[in-house]
C-alpha positions in Angstrom: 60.3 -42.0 -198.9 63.6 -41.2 -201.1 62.2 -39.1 -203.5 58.8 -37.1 -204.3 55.5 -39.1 -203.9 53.8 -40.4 -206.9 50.5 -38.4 -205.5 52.3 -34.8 -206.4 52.1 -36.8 -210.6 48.3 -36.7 -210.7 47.8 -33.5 -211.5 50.8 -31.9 -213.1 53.8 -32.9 -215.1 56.9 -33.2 -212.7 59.8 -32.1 -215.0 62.5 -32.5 -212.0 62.7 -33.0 -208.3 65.8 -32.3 -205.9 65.6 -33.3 -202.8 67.4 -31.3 -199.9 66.1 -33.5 -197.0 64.5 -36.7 -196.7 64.4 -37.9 -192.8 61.3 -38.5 -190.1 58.7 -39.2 -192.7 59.3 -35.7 -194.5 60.3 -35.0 -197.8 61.7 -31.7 -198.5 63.2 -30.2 -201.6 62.3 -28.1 -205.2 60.0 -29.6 -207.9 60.6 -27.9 -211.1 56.8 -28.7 -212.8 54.5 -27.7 -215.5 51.2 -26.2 -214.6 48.3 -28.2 -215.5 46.5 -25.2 -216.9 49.0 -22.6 -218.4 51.9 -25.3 -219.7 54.1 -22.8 -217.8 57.7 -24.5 -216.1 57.3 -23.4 -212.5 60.0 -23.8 -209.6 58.4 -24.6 -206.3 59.5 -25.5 -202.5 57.6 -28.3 -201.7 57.2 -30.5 -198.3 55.6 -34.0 -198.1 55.0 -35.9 -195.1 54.4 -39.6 -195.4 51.5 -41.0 -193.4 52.0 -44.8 -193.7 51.3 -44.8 -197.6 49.0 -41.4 -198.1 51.1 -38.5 -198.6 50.2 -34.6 -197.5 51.4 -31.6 -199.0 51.0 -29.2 -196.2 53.7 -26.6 -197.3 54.5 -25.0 -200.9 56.1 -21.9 -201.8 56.2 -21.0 -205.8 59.7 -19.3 -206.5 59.1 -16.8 -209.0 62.3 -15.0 -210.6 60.5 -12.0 -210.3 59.4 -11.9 -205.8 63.0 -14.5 -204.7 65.5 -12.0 -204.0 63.2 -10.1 -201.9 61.5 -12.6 -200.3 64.8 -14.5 -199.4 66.1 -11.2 -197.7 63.2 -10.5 -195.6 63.4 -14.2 -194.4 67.2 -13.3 -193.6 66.1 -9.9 -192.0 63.5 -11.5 -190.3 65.9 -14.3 -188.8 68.3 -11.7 -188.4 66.4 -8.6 -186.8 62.8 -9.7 -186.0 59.5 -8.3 -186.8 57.5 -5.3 -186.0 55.0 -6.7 -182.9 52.2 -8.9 -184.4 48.2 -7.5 -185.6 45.6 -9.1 -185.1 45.3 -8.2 -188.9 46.6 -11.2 -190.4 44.6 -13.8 -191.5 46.6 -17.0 -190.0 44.9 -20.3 -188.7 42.8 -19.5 -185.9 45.1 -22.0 -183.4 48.1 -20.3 -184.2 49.1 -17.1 -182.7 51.3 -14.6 -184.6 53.7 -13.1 -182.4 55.4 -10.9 -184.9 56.2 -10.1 -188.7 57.4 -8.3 -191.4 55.7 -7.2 -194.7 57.7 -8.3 -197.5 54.6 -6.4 -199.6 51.3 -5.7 -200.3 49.8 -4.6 -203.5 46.3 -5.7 -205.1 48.2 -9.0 -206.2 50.1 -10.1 -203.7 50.3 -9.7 -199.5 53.3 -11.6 -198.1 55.2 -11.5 -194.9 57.3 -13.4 -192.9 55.6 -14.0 -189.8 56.8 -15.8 -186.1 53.6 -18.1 -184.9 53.4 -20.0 -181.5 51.6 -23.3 -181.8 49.4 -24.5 -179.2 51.8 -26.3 -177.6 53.9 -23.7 -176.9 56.6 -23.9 -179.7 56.8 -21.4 -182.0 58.2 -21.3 -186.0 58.9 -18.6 -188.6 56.7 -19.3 -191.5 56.2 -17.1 -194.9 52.9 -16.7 -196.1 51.4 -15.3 -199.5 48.0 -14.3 -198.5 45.3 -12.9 -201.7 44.6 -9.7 -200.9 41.0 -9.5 -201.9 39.5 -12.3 -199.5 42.5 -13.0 -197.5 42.7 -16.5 -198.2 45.9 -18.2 -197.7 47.5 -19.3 -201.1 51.0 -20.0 -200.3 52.7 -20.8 -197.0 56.6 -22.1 -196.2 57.6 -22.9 -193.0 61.7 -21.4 -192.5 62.9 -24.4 -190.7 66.5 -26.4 -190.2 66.8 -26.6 -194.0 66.3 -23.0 -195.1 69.8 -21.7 -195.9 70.2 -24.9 -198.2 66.8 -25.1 -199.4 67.3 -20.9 -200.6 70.6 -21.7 -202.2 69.4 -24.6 -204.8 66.7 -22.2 -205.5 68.8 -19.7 -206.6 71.2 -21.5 -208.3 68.2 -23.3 -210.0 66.8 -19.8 -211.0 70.4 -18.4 -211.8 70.4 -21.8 -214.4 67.4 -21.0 -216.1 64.8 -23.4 -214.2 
C-alpha cells in the first residue's frame, strides 16, 4: 500500500495524507480531512492495515491544537517515568490487561491517559486512549509504537503550519 486506502475516501473529504511509514502491510501517517458533518479541516493520526485488498482502521488519534502539547508530553513522561500502578477502573478491551497509566485528564468532555497494556500473548505496548466520560466508551485510541517521535513531530510542525 504506498499511500492511504481508497476506503478512508468514502466517507469524508481527504484534503492531504503524509505518510511516516508504510512497511508489513501497515500504513501509518497524518490525514488532514474534512468532517463529513461539520465541514471542519481536522488533523488526525491514522493507521491502516491491508488485509489482501480490505483495509482496517484500527487506530486514530484526532490532533486538536487545543489537547497536543499535553497529550505529547504525557506520552514522553509516560515513556520516560512510567505510570501510577494500573485500576481496574479503566474501561480497556476485556483481553487486554492494563498494567499502568497516567491521566493526561478528566473533565465531563474528555478522559484520556496513556496507558501500558499486556496482550494475551505476553507482549505488552503503550497505547493512548480518549475514553467519553459519560458511558466509558472508547472513542479514540493510538498505539505509541517505533514511529512515535516522528509521527509527533509532523504533527506539530503540521499544527505549527496552520493544518
Amino acid at each position: 500500500m504506498t499511500c492511504l486506502p481508497r476506503a478512508a475516501d468514502r466517507t469524508r473529504t481527504v484534503l492531504e495524507t503524509t505518510a511516516v511509514d508504510n512497511s508489513n502491510d501497515w500504513w501509518t501517517g497524518l490525514v488532514q480531512d474534512r468532517d463529513p458533518e461539520t465541514g471542519e479541516r481536522r488533523l488526525r493520526l491514522e493507521r491502516w492495515k491491508d488485509n489482501g485488498g480490505t483495509y482496517d482502521n484500527p487506530h486514530t488519534w484526532r490532533v486538536r491544537p487545543d489537547f497536543w502539547g499535553e497529550e505529547r508530553a504525557a506520552v514522553d513522561t509516560f515513556r520516560q517515568q512510567g505510570g501510577r500502578p494500573s485500576l481496574t477502573d479503566l474501561p480497556i478491551d476485556d483481553y487486554l490487561t492494563p498494567l499502568e497509566a497516567l491521566r493526561v485528564r478528566k473533565d465531563e468532555v474528555r478522559w484520556v491517559e496513556v496507558v501500558r497494556v499486556q496482550y494475551p500473548q505476553g507482549y505488552d505496548k503503550v497505547r493512548i486512549y480518549h475514553w467519553d466520560p459519560d458511558d466509558e466508551s472508547t472513542r479514540q485510541k493510538w498505539t505509541v509504537g517505533r514511529n512515535w517521535s516522528q509521527v509527533q513531530d509532523v504533527a506539530t510542525r503540521l499544527l505549527e503550519a496552520g493544518a
